[in-house]
VEXDREN-2710 file (C-alpha; in Angstrom, 1 decimal):
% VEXDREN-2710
k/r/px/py/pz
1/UNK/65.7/-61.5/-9.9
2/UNK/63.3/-58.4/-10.3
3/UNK/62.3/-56.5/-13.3
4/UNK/61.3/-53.4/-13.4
5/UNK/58.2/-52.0/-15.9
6/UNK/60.0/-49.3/-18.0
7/UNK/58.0/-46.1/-17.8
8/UNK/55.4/-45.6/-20.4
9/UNK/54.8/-41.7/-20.4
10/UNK/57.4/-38.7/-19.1
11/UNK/55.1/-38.6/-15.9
12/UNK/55.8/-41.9/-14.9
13/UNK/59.3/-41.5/-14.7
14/UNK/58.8/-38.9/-11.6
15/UNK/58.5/-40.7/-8.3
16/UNK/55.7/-42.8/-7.4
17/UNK/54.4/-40.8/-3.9
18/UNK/50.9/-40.6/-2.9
19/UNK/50.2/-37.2/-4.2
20/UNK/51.8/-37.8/-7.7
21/UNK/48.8/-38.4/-10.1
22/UNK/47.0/-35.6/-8.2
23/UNK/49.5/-32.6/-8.7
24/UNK/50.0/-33.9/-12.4
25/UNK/46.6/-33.5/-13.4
26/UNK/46.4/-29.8/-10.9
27/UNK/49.0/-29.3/-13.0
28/UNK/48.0/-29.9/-16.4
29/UNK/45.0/-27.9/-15.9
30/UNK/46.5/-25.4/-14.4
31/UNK/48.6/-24.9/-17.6
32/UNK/46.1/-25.3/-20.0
33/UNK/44.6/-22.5/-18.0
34/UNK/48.0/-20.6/-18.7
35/UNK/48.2/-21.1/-22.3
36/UNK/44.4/-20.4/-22.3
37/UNK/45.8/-16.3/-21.3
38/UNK/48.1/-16.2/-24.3
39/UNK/44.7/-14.9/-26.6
40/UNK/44.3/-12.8/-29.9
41/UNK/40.4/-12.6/-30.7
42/UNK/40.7/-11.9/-34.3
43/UNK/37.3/-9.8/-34.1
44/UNK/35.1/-11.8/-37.5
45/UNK/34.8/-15.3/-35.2
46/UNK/34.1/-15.8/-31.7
47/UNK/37.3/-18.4/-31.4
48/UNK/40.7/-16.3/-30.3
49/UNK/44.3/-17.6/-31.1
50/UNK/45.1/-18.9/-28.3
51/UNK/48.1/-21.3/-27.0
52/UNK/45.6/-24.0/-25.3
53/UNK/46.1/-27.0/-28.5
54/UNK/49.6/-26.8/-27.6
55/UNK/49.1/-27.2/-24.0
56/UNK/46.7/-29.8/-24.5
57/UNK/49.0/-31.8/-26.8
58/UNK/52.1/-31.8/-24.1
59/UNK/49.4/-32.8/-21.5
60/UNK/48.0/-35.5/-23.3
61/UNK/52.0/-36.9/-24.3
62/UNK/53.8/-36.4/-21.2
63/UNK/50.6/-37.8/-18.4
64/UNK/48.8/-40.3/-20.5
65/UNK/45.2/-41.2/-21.0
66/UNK/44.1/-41.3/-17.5
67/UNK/45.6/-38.1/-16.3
68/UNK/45.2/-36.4/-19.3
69/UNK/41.6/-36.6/-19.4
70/UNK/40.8/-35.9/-15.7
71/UNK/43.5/-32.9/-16.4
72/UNK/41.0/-31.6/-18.9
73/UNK/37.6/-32.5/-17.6
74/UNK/39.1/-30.2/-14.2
75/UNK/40.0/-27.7/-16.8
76/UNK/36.8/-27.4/-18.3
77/UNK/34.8/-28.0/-14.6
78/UNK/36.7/-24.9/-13.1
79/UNK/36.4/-22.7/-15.9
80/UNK/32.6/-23.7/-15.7
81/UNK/32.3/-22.9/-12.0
82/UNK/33.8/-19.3/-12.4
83/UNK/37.4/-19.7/-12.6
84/UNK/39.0/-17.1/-15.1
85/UNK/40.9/-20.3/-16.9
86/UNK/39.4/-19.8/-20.3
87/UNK/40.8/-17.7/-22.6
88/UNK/41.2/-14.1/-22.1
89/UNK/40.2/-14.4/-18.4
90/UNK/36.8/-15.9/-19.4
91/UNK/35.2/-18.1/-16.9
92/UNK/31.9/-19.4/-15.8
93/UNK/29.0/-21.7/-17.4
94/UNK/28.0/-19.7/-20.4
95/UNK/31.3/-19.9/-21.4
96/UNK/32.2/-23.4/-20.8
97/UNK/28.8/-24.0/-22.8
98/UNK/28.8/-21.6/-25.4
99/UNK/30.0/-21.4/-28.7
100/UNK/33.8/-22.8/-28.3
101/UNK/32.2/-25.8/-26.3
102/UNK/33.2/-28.4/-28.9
103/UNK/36.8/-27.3/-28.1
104/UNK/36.6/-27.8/-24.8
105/UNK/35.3/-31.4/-25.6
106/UNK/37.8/-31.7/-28.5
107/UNK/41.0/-30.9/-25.3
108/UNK/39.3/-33.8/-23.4
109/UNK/39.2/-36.4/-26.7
110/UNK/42.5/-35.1/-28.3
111/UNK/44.4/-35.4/-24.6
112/UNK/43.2/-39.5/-24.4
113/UNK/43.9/-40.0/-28.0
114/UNK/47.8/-38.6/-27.8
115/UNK/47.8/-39.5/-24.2
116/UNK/47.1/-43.2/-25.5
117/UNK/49.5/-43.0/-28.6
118/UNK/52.3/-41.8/-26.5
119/UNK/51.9/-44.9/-23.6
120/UNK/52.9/-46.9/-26.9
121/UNK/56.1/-44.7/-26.9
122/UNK/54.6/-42.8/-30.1
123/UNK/56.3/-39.6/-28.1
124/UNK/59.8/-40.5/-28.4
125/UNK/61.2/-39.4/-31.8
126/UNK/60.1/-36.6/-33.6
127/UNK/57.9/-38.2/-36.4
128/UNK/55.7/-40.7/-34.6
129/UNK/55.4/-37.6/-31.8
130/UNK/53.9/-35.4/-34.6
131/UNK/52.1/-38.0/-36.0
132/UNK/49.8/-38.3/-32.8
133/UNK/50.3/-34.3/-32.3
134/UNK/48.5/-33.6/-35.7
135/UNK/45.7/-36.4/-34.7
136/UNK/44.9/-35.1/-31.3
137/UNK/44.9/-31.1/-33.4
138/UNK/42.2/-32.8/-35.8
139/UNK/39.9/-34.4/-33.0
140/UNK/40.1/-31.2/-31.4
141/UNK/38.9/-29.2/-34.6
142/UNK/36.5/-32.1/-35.6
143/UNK/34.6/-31.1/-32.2
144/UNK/35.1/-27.3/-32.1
145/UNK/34.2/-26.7/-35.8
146/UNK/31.2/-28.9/-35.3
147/UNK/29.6/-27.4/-32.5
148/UNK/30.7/-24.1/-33.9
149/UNK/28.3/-24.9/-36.6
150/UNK/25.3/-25.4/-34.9
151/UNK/26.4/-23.0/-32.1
152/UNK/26.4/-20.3/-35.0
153/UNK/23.5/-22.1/-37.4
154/UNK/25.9/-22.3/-39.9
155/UNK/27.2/-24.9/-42.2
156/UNK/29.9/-26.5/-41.5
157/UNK/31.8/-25.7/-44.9
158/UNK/30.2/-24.1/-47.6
159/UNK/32.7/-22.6/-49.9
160/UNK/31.2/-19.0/-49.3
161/UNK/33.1/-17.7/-46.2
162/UNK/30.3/-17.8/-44.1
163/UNK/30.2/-21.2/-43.0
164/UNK/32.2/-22.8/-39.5
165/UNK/35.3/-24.0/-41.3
166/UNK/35.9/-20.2/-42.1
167/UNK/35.0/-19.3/-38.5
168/UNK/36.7/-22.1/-36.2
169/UNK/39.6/-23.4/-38.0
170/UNK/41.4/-21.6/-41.4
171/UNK/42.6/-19.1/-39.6
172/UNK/44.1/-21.2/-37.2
173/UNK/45.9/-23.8/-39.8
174/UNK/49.2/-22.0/-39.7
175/UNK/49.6/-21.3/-36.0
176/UNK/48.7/-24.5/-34.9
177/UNK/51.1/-26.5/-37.5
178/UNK/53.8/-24.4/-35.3
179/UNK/52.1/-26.0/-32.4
180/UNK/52.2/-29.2/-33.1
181/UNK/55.8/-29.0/-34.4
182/UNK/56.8/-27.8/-30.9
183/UNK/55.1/-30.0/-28.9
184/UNK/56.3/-32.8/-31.3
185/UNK/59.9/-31.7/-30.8
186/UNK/59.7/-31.3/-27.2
187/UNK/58.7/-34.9/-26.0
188/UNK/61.8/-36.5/-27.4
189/UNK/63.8/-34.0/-26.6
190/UNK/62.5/-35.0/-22.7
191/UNK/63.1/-38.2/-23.7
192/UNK/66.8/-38.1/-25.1
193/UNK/67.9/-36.3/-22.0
194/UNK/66.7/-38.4/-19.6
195/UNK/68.2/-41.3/-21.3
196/UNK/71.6/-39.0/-21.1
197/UNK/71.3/-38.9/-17.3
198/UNK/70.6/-42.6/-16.9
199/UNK/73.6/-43.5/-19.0
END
C-alpha cells in the first residue's frame, strides 16, 4: 500500500521535474520585479507606493520558505547587480543599499515567515491566510521603517511628522490593508479550485 505526502504549499502541487524549484523562484523574482513597476513616489519620502508587499506575500504563500527566500535574495541580488527590478526601473547597488534597504530585507524575512505559516496550511481559508498576510506586512515594515530611520537620521516615531513612521509606513497603511486582503483571498481561492478538479 503507498501513501502519498499531501502537498504543503500551491507550488508543490505542480509536477515534480528537475527544473521545478528553479523556474519557481525565477519566477517569483521575476514578479516581484513586476509589481516593483507598478510605483507612485509620493514626492515628501523616498519610499513609492508600489505593488511589491503584495507580490511578496503570494510568493512567500504559494512556494514556501525555501523558495521563497532564495526568490527574494535573487530579487534583491539582480536589482543590486544593475537589473532595472526595483521600483520605477531602479536598479544597481546604491539602490539595493540605500534608503529602502530594510525593505528589501523585510521581502526576504516576511516571504520565510508566510512561506512557513502557509506549509502548515495557514493559506487555505481566508482568515488564517490573512492572519500570516498581515504578519509577513509587519516584518516587512519592522525592517524598512527601521533602517529608514537611521538611513534618514531620524527617529523612528516621534509624534512630530518628521520622524520614519511618517516617512516609511502611514501613508502606506491603507493600500497595503487592500494588499493583504487580496493576497489573503487569493490562496484559498487556489486552493478551493484545485480541490474542485480533484473531486
Amino acid at each position: 500500500m503507498t501513501t502519498t505526502t499531501p502537498p504543503m504549499t500551491l507550488a508543490d502541487t505542480l509536477p515534480a521535474v528537475r527544473w521545478r524549484d528553479a523556474a519557481l523562484v525565477l519566477g517569483g523574482a521575476l514578479l516581484t520585479a513586476a509589481a516593483a513597476q507598478i510605483s507612485i513616489p509620493l514626492g515628501f519620502t523616498p519610499v513609492p507606493v508600489t505593488g511589491q508587499t503584495l507580490a511578496v506575500l503570494l510568493v512567500g504563500a504559494t512556494l514556501g520558505v525555501r523558495r521563497a527566500v532564495a526568490s527574494q535574495v535573487l530579487y534583491w541580488v539582480l536589482g543590486a547587480v544593475g537589473f532595472p527590478f526595483y521600483s520605477a526601473g531602479e536598479g544597481g547597488w546604491e539602490a539595493a543599499t540605500g534608503s529602502t534597504f530594510g525593505y528589501f530585507v523585510g521581502f526576504v524575512l516576511a516571504a520565510a515567515l508566510v512561506g512557513h505559516l502557509a506549509e502548515r496550511g495557514q493559506d487555505r481559508s481566508f482568515v488564517t491566510s490573512a492572519t500570516a498576510m498581515l504578519a509577513g506586512t509587519v516584518v516587512i515594515y519592522l525592517c524598512g521603517v527601521s533602517w529608514l530611520a537611521y538611513s534618514l537620521g531620524v527617529p523612528f516615531y516621534s509624534g512630530s511628522g518628521e520622524d520614519a513612521f511618517t516617512y516609511g509606513l502611514a501613508p502606506f497603511i491603507v493600500g497595503d490593508l487592500i494588499k493583504l486582503a487580496v493576497a489573503a483571498a487569493l490562496t484559498p481561492m487556489a486552493w478551493a479550485w484545485l480541490r474542485r478538479s480533484d473531486g
